[in-house]
N, C-alpha and C positions, 0 to 999 in steps of 0.2 A: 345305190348299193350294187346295182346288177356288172358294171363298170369296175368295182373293184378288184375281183378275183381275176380280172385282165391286168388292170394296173400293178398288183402283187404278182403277175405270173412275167411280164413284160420289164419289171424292175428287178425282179431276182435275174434273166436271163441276160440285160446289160450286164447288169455287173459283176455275173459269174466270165460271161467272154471277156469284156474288158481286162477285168484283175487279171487271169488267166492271160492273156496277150501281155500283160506290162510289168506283170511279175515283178512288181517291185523287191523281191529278196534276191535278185539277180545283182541290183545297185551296190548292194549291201557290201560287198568286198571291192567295189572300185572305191567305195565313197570311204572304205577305212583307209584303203591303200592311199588315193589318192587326198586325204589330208591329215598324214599322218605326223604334221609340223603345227596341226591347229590345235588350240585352247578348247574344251568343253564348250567353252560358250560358244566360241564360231564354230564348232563343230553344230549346233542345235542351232545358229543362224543359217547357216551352207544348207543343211536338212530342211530348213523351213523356205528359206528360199527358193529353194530346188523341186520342194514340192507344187510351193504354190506358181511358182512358172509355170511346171509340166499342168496343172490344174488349169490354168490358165488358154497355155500355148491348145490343148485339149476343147477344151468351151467353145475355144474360139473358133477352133474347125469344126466342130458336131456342129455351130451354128452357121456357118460361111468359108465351109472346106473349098467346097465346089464351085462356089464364086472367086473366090480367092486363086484357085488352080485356074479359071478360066481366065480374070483377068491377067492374071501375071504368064499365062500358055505353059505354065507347067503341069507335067503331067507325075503323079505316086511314082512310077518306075523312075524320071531323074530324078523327084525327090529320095529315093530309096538309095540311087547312086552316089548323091551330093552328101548323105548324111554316109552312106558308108566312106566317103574317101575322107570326109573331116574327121570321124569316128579312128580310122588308120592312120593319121597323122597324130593321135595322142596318144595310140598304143606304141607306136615306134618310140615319143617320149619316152612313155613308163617302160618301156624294154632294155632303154639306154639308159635308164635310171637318171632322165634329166628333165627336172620340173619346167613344164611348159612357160616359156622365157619368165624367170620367177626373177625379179629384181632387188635390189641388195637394199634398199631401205624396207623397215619395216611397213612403211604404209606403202610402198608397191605392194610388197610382198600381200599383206593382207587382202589389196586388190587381186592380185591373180588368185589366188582362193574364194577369192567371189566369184571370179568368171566362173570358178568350177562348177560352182552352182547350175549355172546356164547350159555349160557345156562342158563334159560332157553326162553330167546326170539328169538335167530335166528334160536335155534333149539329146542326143537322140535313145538316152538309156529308158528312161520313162514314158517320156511322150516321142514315143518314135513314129517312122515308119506303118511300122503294125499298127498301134495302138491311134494314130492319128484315119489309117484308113478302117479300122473297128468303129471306131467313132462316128464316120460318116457313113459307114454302112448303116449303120442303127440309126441314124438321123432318115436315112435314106427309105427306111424300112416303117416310120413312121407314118401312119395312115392318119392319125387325128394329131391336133394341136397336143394335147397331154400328152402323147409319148413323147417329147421332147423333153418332158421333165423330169424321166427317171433316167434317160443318156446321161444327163447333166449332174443326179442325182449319183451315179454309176464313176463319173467322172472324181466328184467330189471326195466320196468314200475311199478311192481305191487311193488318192494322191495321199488324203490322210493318216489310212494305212503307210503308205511307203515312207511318208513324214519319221513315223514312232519306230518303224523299222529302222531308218536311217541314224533317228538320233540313239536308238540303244547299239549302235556300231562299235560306240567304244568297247562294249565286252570283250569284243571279238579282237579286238589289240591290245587289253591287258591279255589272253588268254593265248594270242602270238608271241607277245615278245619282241622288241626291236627286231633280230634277227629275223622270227619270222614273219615280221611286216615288209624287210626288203623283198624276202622271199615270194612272197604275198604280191608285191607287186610286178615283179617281172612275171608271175604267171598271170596275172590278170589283163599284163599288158599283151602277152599271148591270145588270151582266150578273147579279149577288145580285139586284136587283130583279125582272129576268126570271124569275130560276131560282124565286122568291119566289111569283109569279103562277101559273107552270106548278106551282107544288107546290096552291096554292087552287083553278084550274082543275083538274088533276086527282080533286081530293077532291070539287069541285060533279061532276064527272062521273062518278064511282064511287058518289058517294049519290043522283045522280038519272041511268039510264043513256040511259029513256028517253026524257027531257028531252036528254039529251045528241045522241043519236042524230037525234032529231027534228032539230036543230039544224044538224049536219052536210048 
């Protein structure tokens, strides 16, 4: 019992940072904009998918971020680059109003609505950057074997949440309107472009600090 009120104080602190880093109501208007050709049902498939990835892609780092970055020599700042230039190659789609190479049978078509799943909402909206180095901070910060189980716990909860987020998106396009779902989407291919630059600014500033510094 003496152990508990640690465990309760160490699990509410993951997953107030975490959620708070991954803000899954951020997704919320890429994921209307960007499947606004899908059926209800794939829409709560795309949602479920998308979660259980970012869930996944997540676990997997809090448990073997740092092995993973050491064997493959990459370092958080390229990754932060690498996700922001893929991240701006889909907002310049949605700006140009042209579905990432969407193919003219339905069952392509269905296929690239899965990708979407993967990218860009479990990654890098969900489990990005931020929320993959949050991750391994808190693993990192773990002193005993049991603190790894409310990271993981942290991890679980927040994807869940972003899940029911995601699939209750349709309100938010009856309550648009076709029009303002086109509308919808070129600003969000906007605000992707921004989010896109701040992920490569980030990464130039964390691989060079005092270049950065100097700068400021």
């Amino acid at each position: 019992m003496g152990r508990f009120p640690e465990i309760v104080s160490f699990s509410l602190v993951a997953f107030t940072g975490l959620f708070a880093v991954v803000d899954p109501l951020t997704a919320v208007p890429v994921f209307v904009a960007m499947t606004g050709q899908a059926s209800a049902e794939e829409r709560r498939k795309i949602a479920r998918r998308a979660s259980t990835a970012a869930a996944l892609i997540l676990t997997a780092f809090a448990l073997a971020g740092g092995l993973l970055f050491k064997f493959f020599g990459v370092t958080l700042p390229a990754f932060k680059i690498a996700g922001g230039l893929l991240l701006l190659l889909m907002a310049i789609d949605m700006l140009r109003a042209q579905p990432s190479r969407t193919r003219s049978t339905p069952e392509e078509s269905a296929e690239a609505r899965e990708d979407i799943a993967i990218f860009p909402l479990a990654t890098p909206l969900l489990a990005g950057p931020g929320s993959i180095a949050t991750v391994m901070v808190f693993m990192g910060r773990s002193s005993a074997w049991w603190q790894a189980l409310p990271v993981i716990g942290a991890v679980l909860l927040t994807c869940f949440i972003g899940y029911w987020l995601l699939r209750s998106a349709s309100y938010i396009e009856r309550l648009l309107g076709k029009t303002g779902m086109n509308v919808l989407n070129r600003v969000m291919g906007l605000i992707l472009a921004a989010i896109a630059v701040q992920f490569i600014l980030d990464g130039i500033a964390a691989a060079f600090p005092s270049s950065a510094a100097a700068a400021l």
